[in-house]
C-alpha positions as CSV (number, residue, x, y, z in Angstrom):
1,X,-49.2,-8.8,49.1
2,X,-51.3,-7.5,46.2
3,X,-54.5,-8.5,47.8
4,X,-53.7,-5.2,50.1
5,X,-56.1,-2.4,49.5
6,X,-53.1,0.2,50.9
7,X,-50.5,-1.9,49.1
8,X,-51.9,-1.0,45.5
9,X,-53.0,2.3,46.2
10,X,-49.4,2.7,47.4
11,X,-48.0,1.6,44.5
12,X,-49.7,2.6,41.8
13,X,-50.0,6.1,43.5
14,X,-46.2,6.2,43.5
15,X,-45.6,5.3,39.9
16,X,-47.6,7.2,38.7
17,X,-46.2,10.4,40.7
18,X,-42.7,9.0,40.1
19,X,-43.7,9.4,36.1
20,X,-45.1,12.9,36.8
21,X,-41.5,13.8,38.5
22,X,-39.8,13.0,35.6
23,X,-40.8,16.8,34.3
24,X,-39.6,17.0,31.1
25,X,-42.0,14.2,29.8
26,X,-44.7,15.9,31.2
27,X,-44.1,19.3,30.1
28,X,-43.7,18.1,26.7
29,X,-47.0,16.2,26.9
30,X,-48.9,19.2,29.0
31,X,-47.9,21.5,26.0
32,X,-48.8,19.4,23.2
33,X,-52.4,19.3,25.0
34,X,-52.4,22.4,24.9
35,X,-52.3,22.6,28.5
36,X,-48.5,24.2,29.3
37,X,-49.2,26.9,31.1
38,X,-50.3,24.5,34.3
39,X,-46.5,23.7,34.5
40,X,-45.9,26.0,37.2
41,X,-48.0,23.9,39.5
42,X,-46.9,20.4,38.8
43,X,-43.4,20.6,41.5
44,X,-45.6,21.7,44.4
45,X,-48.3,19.0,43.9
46,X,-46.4,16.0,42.7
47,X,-43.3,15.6,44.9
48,X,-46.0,15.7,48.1
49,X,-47.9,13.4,46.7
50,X,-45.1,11.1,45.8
51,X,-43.7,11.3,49.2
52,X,-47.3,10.6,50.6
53,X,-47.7,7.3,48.3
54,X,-44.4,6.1,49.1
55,X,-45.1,6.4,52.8
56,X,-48.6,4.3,52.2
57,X,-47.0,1.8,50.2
58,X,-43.9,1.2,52.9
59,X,-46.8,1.4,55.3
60,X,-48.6,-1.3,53.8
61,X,-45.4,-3.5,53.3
62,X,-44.7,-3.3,56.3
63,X,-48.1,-4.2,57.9
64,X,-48.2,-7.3,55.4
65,X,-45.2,-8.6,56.0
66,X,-45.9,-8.6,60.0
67,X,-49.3,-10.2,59.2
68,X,-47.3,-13.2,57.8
69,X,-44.5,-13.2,60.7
């Protein structure tokens, strides 16, 4: 299931969205950078983008698993 092109981008897309969602972290991160006043536009582009990997890693799954049915 790894071999999957969709499958990885899936996932890794996810977690790595799912570790942007957890907000704190990255405003604590964003504003030791230097970089805190691009807070305001992390909600609006992460929790789209997590619900778009999520949907191309389910996706994938699911065409896998009917490949090997």
């Amino acid at each position: 299931m790894l071999k999957d092109r969709g499958f990885r981008i899936g996932l890794i897309g996810s977690v790595v969205a799912a570790i942007c969602c957890f907000t704190p972290l990255l405003v604590i991160t964003l504003t030791s950078l230097g970089l805190g006043a691009y807070t305001i536009w992390i909600d609006p582009i992460v929790v789209p983008a997590l619900i778009v990997f999520g949907g191309i890693l389910v996706a994938s799954a699911i065409r896998v698993a009917q490949a090997r049915a």
